[in-house]
Structure formats: structure tokens, C-alpha cells
C-alpha positions as CSV (number, residue, x, y, z in Angstrom):
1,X,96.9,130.2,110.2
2,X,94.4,129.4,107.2
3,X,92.9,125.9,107.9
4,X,89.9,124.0,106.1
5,X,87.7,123.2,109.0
6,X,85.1,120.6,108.8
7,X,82.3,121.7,110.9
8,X,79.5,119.0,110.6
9,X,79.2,117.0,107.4
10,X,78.9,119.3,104.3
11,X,80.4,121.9,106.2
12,X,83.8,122.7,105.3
13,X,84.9,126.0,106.1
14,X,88.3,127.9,105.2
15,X,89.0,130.0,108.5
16,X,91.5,131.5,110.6
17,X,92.6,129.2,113.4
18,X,95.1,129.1,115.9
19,X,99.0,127.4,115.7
20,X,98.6,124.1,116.9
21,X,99.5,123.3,120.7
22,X,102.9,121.3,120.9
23,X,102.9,118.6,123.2
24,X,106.2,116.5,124.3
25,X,108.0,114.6,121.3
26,X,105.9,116.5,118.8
27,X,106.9,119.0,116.2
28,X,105.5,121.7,114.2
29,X,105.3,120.9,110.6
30,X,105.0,124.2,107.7
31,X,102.6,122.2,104.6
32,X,104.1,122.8,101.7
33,X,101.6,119.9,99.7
34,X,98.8,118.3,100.5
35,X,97.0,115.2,98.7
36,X,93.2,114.9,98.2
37,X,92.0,111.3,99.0
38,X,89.1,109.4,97.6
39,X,88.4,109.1,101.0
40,X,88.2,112.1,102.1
41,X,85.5,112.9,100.0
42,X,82.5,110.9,102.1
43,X,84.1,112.2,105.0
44,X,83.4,115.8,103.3
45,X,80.3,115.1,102.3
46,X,78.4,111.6,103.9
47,X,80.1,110.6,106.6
48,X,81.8,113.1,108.5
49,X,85.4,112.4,111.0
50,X,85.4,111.3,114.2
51,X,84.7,114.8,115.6
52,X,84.2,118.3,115.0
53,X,85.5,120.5,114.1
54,X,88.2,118.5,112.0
55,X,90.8,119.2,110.0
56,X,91.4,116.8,106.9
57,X,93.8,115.9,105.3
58,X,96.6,112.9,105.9
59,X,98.3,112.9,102.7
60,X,101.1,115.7,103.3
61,X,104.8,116.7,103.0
62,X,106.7,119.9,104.5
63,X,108.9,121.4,106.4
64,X,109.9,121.4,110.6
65,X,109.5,124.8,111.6
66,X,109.1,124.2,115.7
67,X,109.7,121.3,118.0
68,X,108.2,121.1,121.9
69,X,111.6,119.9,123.2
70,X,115.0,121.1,123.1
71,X,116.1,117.3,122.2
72,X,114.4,117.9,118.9
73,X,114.9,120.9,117.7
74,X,117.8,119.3,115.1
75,X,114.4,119.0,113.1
76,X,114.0,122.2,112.5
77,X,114.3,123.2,108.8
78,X,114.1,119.6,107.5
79,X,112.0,118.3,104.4
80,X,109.2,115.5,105.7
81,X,106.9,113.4,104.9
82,X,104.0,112.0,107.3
83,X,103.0,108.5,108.3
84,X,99.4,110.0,109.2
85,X,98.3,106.7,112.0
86,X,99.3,107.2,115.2
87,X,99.9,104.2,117.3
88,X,99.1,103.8,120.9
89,X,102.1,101.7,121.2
90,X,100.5,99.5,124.1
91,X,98.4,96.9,122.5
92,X,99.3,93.6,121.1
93,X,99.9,94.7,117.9
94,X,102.1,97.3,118.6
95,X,103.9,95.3,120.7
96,X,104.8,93.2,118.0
97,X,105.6,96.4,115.8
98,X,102.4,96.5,113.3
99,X,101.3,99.6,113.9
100,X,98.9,99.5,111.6
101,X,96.9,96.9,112.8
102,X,96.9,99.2,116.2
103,X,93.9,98.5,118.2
104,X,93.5,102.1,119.9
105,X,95.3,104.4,116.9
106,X,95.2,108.2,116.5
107,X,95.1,109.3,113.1
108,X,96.5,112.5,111.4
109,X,93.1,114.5,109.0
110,X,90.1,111.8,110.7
111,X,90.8,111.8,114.3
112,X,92.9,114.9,114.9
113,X,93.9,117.8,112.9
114,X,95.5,117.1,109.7
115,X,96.6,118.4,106.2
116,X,94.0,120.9,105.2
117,X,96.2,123.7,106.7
118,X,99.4,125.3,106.6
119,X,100.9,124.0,110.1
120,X,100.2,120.5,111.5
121,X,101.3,119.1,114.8
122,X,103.2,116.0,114.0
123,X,105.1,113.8,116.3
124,X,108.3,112.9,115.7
125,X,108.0,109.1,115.5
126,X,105.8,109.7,112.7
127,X,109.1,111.4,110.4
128,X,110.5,110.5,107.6
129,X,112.9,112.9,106.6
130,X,113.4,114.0,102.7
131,X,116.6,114.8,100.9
132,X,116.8,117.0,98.0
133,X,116.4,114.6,95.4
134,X,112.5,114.4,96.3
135,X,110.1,116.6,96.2
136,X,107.0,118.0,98.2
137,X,104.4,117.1,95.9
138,X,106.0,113.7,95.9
139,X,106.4,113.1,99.7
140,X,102.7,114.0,99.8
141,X,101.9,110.8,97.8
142,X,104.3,108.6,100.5
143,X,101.0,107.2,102.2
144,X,99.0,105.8,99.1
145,X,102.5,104.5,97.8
146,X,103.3,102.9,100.8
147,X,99.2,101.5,101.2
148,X,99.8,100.3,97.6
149,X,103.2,98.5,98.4
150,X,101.7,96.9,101.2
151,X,99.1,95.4,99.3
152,X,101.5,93.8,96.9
153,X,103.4,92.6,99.7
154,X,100.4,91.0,100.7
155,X,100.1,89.2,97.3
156,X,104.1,87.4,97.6
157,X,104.6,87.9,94.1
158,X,106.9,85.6,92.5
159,X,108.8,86.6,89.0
160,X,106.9,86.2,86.1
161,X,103.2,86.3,87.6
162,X,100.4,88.1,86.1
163,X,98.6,91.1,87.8
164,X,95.9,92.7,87.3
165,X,94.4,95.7,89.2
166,X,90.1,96.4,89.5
167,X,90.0,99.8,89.9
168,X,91.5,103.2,88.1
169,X,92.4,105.1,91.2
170,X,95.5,106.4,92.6
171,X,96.6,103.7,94.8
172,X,95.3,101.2,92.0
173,X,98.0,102.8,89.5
174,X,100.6,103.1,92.4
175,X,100.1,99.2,93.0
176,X,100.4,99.1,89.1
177,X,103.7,100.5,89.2
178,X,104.8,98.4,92.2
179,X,103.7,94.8,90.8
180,X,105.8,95.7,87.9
181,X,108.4,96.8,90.5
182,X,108.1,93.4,92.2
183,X,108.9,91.1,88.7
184,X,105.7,90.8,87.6
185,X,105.7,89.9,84.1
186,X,102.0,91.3,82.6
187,X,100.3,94.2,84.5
188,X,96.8,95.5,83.7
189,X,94.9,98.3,85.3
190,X,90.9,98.1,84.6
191,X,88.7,100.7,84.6
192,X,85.0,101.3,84.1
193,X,85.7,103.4,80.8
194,X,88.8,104.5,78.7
195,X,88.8,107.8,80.4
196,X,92.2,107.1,83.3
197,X,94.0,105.2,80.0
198,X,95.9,108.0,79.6
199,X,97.0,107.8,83.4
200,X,98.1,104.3,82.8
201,X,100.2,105.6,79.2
202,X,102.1,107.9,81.5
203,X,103.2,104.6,83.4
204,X,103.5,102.7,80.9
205,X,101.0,100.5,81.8
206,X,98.4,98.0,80.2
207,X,95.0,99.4,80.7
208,X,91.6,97.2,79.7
209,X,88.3,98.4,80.4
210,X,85.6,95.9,82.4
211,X,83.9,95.7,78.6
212,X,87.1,94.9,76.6
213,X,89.5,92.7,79.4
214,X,87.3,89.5,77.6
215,X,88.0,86.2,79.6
216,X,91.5,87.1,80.5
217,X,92.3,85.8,84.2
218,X,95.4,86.5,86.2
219,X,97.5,85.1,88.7
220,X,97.3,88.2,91.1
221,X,93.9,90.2,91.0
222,X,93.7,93.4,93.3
223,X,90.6,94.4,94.1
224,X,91.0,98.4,94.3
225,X,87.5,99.4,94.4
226,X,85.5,98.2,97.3
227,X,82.2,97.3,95.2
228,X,80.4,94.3,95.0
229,X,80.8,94.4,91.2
230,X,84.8,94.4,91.5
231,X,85.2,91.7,94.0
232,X,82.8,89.6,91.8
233,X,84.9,90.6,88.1
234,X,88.0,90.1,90.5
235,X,86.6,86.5,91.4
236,X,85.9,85.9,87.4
237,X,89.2,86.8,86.4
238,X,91.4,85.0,89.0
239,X,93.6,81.9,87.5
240,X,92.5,78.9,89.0
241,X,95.0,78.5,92.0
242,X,95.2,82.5,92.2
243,X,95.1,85.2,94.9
244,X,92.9,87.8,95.6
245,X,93.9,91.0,97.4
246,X,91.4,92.8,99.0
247,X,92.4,96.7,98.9
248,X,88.9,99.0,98.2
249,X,87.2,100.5,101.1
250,X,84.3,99.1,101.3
251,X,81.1,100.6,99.9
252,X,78.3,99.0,101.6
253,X,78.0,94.8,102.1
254,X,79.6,92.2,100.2
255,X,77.2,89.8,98.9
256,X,78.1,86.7,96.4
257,X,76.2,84.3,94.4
258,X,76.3,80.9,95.1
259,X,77.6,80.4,91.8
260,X,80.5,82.4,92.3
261,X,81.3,81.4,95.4
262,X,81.2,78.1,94.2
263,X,83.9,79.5,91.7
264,X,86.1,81.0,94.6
265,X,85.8,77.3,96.4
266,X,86.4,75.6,93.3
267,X,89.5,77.3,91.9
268,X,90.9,77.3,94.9
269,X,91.3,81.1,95.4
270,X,93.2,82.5,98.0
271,X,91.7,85.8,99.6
272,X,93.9,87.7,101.2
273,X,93.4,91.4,103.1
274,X,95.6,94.3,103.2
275,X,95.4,97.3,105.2
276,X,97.6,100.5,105.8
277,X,101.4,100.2,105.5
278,X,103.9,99.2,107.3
279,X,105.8,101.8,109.6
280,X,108.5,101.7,112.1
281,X,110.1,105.3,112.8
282,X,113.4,105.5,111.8
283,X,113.5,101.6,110.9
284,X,113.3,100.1,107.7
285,X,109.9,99.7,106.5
286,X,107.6,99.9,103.4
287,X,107.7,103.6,103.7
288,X,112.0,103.8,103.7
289,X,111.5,101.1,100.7
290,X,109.3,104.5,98.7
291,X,111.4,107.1,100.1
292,X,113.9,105.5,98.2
293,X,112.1,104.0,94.9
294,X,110.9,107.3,94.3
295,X,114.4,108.9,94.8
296,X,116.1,106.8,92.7
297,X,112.7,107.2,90.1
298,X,111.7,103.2,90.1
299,X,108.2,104.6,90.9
300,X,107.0,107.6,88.9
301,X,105.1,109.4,91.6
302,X,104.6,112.9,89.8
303,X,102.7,111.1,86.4
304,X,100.2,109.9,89.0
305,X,99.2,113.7,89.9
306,X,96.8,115.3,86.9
307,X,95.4,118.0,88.6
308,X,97.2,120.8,91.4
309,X,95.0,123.3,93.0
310,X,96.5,126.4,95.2
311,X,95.1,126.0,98.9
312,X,92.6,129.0,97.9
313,X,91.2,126.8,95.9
314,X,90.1,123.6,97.8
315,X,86.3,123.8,97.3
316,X,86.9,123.3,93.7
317,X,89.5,120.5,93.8
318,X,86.9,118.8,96.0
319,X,84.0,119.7,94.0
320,X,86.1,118.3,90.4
321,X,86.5,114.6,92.9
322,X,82.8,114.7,94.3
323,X,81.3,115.4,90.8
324,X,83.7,113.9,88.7
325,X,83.8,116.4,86.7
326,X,86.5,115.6,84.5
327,X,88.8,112.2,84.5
328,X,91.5,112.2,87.3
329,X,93.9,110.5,89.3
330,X,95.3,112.0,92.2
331,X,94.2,115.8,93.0
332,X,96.9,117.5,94.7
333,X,97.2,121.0,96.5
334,X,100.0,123.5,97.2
335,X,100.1,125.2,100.5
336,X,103.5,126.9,100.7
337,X,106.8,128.0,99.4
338,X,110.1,126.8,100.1
């Protein structure tokens, strides 16, 4: 099969690789779309994954083409999507069913092969199975919806609240969308320039820029960034009696003022973090709750794609994200046909 292999850092190579190796309650899965994640560019480029060679890539939908045991093979020729983390199932956490606060986790494109190919080996705990009414390239944004429903579950909105979101990528829109979802009654994406306001006009959602949002503050601010500048704007334009959400990977170290966090202390923020999604198999969960907003078209999951990329033409999909080349929002690529 073609595979992007990441060799060492800055050392992604498109290559010829074996099938995948089935083990016990796993399954074959034919990509059919693959997202590009913002973080998947320092692990390109600056950080590197957990080992290599690596495949990346944990943003995916397809098709079941093989399953390890005869128990499973009803999969075969279903649509899925991919909850990329794989739990150890054994730990405290998991014990209690959040998965993704698992101490000991596997994950799908960092820690094991993942979405940069045209077969990944999936297990089946980690299905959820499509009908026709969705389709591939939006299964493959299931994972930053679901990371950017958990976040505003995190926040407990309640009708009528304000929101507003510090950051202009993917997930940031996606949370967008889902805060307006949730009953809140003003949403606001800010960005660093006007350039993603056409992102947020295909969403119909407000859009301010850091220069233009004035001294507007908000019940709910989401900090979708990671920067030391956002968490500091999102400080400044938190309501007295406000929450924060912490969303952004973080960047490097955190470090405030004593003026502002005398302002955090003295309005009486609350800070609260988010990570992941929830996931539980078969169960109800965050990730059931998008399968079926984006069914049923509550969430617009296509308007957040503005660019698609055959496979063939990864380097430049990730070269457009690394150089920012043009304005964008999430980069998606097509590995297969129906």
C-alpha cells in the first residue's frame, strides 16, 4: 500500500509499505479521507511522534475491508469513522469510562500507524459506523468536532450566554458552531486578521479581529490558541463572574502579569480545562451526539473544509499549513473511491 512515512523529523516519505498486521478484535480499514491537523504539522516538522518510522494521521473516515476474527467480519463493507485514542482500559480512568483522560493510551497517527495511508489497522472498539446520509470527508472531521464539543461541554452553557472563541482554527469554528448549538445567544470567533472571516460567513458566524473586538467581554471565552497572548486577551475579555476554557495546545510556558492575574482573582474567573472527547464504543457519547448533528445538518462540517488535496499531493497540503501560504481552515485529503 502507499503510506506517508515519517522517518525522523522533517522526513516524510511517500513509500510502499506493507498491509497492516491484524491482531484479535481489530479490523482493517480502506481510507477513503484523511484530515490534516494543526498538529500534525510540528510533529512533521519540530517535534517528531513517539517513534519511527510513523505514520500520521488521526483524523480519518472509510471503509471495513478485513477483520482478524470471524466474530467481526459483519464489519466488512461498512462506512466509519475513527476515535483515534486507544485506551488501556485498566487504569483508574478507564475504569470509570473516561477514556480520554487514560493514563497508559495508544493513539491512532502519534503512537502507531495512522491516517497518512490507504489501510489502517483499527480496532473495533474504536467504530463508529456511518450511514448514507454522511459522508467521508465529513466522518474525517468526527475528532475535532467531537474535541470541540467537549470543550463546550466543559463551559455548562446556559441559554442566552455569550461566547466568544480566541483563535480562527478548525476546532475554534467547530466550537463556534456548537456554542450556538448549545443556546448561546451571541457567538464571536477572533482572529489575528480578517483573513478566516470568510470561514466564519460560511457559518454564519460573528467574526472580530484581536484589533477591532474593542472592550467587549463575554460570559464564555475559549481559549483556542495555546499562546500566552490568547490566554491573556481571553483573561481581558471574560465578564466578571465568567469562565474560561482552556482548549490550545500549548506553545511553550504560560506566564501572567501580576496585573492580570490580579484581574483573573478579582473577577472571579473560573478556568476550566478540556481535553479530547468523550468516547464509549457503541454507547452514547459526544461522538454519537456529532454523528448525528451532522446527519441531520445542525453542524455544517463540509463549510469548515477550504482546501482538498489528492493523497499524491500531501507535501503540498502540508507545505500550504507550514507556510501559511494562503488563509485556511481545515486541509483535507482524499485517499480512495467508494
Amino acid at each position: 500500500m502507499k503510506a506517508y512515512s515519517l522517518n525522523g523529523i522533517n522526513d516524510l516519505r511517500y513509500i510502499d509499505t506493507e498491509l497492516p498486521v491484524l491482531q484479535s478484535g481489530w479490523v482493517l480499514v480502506k481510507v477513503i479521507a484523511c484530515g490534516i491537523c494543526s498538529s500534525d504539522i510540528p510533529r512533521i516538522y519540530k517535534n517528531g511522534t513517539y517513534h519511527f518510522p510513523t505514520i500520521p494521521g488521526h483524523e480519518f473516515s472509510g471503509i471495513v475491508v478485513d477483520a482478524a476474527d470471524k466474530h467481526d467480519v459483519a464489519w466488512i463493507g461498512k462506512r466509519v469513522s475513527v476515535f483515534p485514542l486507544i485506551p488501556c482500559k485498566k487504569c483508574s480512568q478507564c475504569l470509570d469510562k473516561h477514556y480520554e483522560m487514560c493514563s497508559n493510551y495508544d493513539y491512532i497517527g502519534s503512537r502507531r500507524d495512522g491516517g497518512f495511508a490507504e489501510y489502517v489497522a483499527v480496532p473495533v472498539w474504536n467504530l463508529i459506523e456511518l450511514d448514507d446520509s454522511v459522508e467521508f470527508i465529513e466522518a474525517a472531521l468526527f475528532e475535532p468536532l467531537a474535541v470541540a464539543l467537549h470543550c463546550i461541554n466543559q463551559a455548562e452553557l446556559a441559554d442566552g450566554e455569550s461566547v466568544a472563541i480566541s483563535g480562527s482554527g478548525a476546532i475554534a469554528f467547530a466550537a463556534g458552531q456548537w456554542a450556538r448549538v448549545k443556546g448561546a445567544d451571541k457567538v464571536c470567533v477572533i482572529g489575528r486578521s480578517e483573513d478566516k472571516k470568510f470561514v466564519a460567513e460560511n457559518l454564519q458566524l460573528d467574526y472580530c479581529t484581536n484589533q477591532n473586538i474593542g472592550e467587549r467581554v463575554f460570559d464564555v471565552v475559549i481559549e483556542a490558541v495555546g499562546t500566552n497572548e490568547s490566554l491573556i486577551f481571553s483573561i481581558e475579555h471574560t465578564k466578571p463572574g465568567g469562565k474560561i476554557v482552556l482548549m490550545g495546545n500549548p506553545s511553550g510556558d504560560m506566564n501572567l502579569s501580576q496585573a492580570i492575574y490580579w484581574e483573573l482573582l478579582r473577577k472571579q474567573i473560573k478556568v476550566i480545562g478540556t481535553w479530547n472527547s468523550v468516547y464509549d464504543g457503541k454507547n452514547k457519547s459526544e461522538w454519537t451526539e456529532v454523528r448525528q448533528a451532522v446527519s441531520d445538518k445542525r453542524i455544517n462540517a463540509k463549510n469548515l473544509i477550504t482546501h482538498r488535496f489528492d493523497k499524491r499531493d500531501m507535501y503540498k497540503a502540508l507545505e500550504l499549513m507550514k507556510n501559511h501560504k494562503e488563509p485556511y481552515c481545515k486541509v483535507m485529503t482524499l485517499w480512495g473511491e467508494v
